[in-house]
N, C-alpha and C positions, 0 to 999 in steps of 0.2 A: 052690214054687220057680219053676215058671214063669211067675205073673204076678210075684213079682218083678223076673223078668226083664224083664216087658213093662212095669212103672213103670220101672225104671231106665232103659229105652230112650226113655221117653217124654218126660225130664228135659230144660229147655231148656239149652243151651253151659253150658259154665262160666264164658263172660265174662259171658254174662248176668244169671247166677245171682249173680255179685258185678262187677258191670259199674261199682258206685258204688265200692265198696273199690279196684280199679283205678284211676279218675278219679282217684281222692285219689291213689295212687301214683305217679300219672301227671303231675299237678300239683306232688307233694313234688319229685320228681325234676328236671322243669324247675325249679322254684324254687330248689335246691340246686345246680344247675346256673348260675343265671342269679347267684347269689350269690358261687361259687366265680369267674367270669367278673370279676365285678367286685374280686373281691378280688384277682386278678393283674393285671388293670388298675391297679389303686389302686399298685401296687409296681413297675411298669413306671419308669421313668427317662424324661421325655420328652427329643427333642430341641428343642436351644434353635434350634441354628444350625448348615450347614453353613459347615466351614471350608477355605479354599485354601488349598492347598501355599506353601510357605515357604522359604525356601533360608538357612540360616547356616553357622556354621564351627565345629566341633569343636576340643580343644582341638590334635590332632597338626594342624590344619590345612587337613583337608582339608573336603570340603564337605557338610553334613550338609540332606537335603529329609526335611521333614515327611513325602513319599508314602512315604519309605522302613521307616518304623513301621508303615504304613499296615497292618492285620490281628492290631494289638496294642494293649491301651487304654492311653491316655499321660496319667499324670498332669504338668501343666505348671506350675512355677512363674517370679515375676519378681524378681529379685535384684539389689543392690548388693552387693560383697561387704565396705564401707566402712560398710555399715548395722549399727548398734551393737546393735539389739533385735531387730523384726521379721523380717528375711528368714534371719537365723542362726539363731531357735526355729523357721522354718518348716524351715530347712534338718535341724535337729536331730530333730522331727517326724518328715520326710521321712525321713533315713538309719533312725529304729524300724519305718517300715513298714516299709522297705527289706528287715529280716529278719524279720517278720514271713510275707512276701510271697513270700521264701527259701524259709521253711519251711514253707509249702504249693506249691511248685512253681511258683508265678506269674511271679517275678521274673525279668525279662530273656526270660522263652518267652511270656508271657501281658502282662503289664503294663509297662512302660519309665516313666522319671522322664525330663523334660526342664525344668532350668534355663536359664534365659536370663536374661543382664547386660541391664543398659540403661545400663551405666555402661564402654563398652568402652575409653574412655582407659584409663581406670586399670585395669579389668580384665582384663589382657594375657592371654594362656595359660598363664604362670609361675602369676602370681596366682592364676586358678583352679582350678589344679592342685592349688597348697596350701591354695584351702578347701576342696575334695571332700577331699583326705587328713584334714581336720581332723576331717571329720564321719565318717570312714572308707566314702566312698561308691563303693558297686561298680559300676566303669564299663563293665561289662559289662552292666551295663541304664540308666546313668544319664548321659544326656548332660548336659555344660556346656556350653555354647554363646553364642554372640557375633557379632557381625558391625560394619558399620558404622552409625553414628548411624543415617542414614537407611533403613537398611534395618530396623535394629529398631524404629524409629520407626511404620515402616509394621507388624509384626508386634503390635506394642501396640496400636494404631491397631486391628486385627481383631480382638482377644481384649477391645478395652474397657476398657483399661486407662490412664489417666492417668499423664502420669509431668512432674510439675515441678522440673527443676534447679536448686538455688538459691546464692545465691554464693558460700558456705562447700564447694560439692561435692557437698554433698548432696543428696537425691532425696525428693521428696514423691508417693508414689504411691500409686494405689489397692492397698490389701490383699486381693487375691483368687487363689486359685489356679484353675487347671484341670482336667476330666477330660475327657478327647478320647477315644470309641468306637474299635472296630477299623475302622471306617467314614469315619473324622473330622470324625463330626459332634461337636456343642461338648452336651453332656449334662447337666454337672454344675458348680458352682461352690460352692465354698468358699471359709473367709477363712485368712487367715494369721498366725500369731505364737499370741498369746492367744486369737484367735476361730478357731482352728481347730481342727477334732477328728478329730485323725488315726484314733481308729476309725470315725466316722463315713466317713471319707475309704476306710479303709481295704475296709471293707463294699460303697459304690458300687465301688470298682475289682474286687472280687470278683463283682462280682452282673455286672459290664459285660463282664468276664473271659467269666463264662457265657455271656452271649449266642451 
């Protein structure tokens, strides 16, 4: 019994005794580490661009600033409400998140909708009134918005947006919406009408939600 005791005492550590089994575990672990690293990477959202404040008009009139979302993600879309196809399947789109976004808690506390005309003759505050009701859009997170020529000229003008008037009235524009961070930086772009995928759309506003 007692030299037992006197080998067992004489035994070198136990890292040393398995010092390579270790290594290996040591190595699994940063590896699986450095892989798990890249894979939240990979899913991150980058930023495209920050974006400055912006000043338009709601429809009661009064004065609606970009800064004042600012800590909520804003999906943005650009509208004619004379537009026959495109901006009314976005619109249509837009009101399914809308309750979607409901019914997980997001909508109006987490995420806000902001349309904006480029077409403010004819899109008065009547007008717009009656196409949110059309789409049954809750304006409790969803602004309509408008302003003068030049001021929305300049607000397309930062989102990259093209917009050609042509003599019948109508609007030849680029098809893209927006996702703008709690932050306002510019994150995400999507299309509109046909090329849009409201769950794809719907996914990034959730995942941006989390940040």
């Amino acid at each position: 019994m007692q030299q037992d005791r006197v080998q067992t005492a004489g035994q070198p550590p136990f890292w040393r005794r398995h010092w390579l089994a270790l290594l290996v575990g040591l190595i699994g672990l940063a590896a699986a580490g450095s892989l798990l690293f890249a894979y939240w990477q990979s899913k991150q959202i980058p930023v495209i661009k920050r974006m400055d404040d912006f000043t338009l008009e709601k429809l009661d009139g009064t004065p609606f600033h970009l800064r004042d979302t600012d800590g909520k993600v804003r999906l943005v879309s650009f509208i004619f409400t004379h537009c026959p196809d495109v901006c009314p399947a976005t619109t249509f789109y837009m009101a399914k998140m809308q309750e979607e976004l409901k019914a997980k808690g997001l909508y109006g506390k987490d995420v806000v909708f902001l349309t904006i005309t480029f077409d403010p003759e004819r899109d008065t505050p009547e007008v717009l009134q009656k196409y949110a009701e059309q789409f049954h859009a809750d304006q409790s997170g969803w602004y309509f918005l408008r302003g003068d020529e030049a001021t929305v000229a300049q607000v397309t003008k930062a989102f990259g947006i093209g917009v050609l008037k042509q003599p019948d009235g109508s609007y030849l524009h680029t098809m893209r919406t927006f996702i703008l961070d709690k932050e306002r930086n510019l994150r995400v772009m999507h299309g509109m009408g046909a090329e849009m995928d409201p769950d794809a759309v719907t996914r990034d506003l959730e995942q941006l939600a989390d940040e």
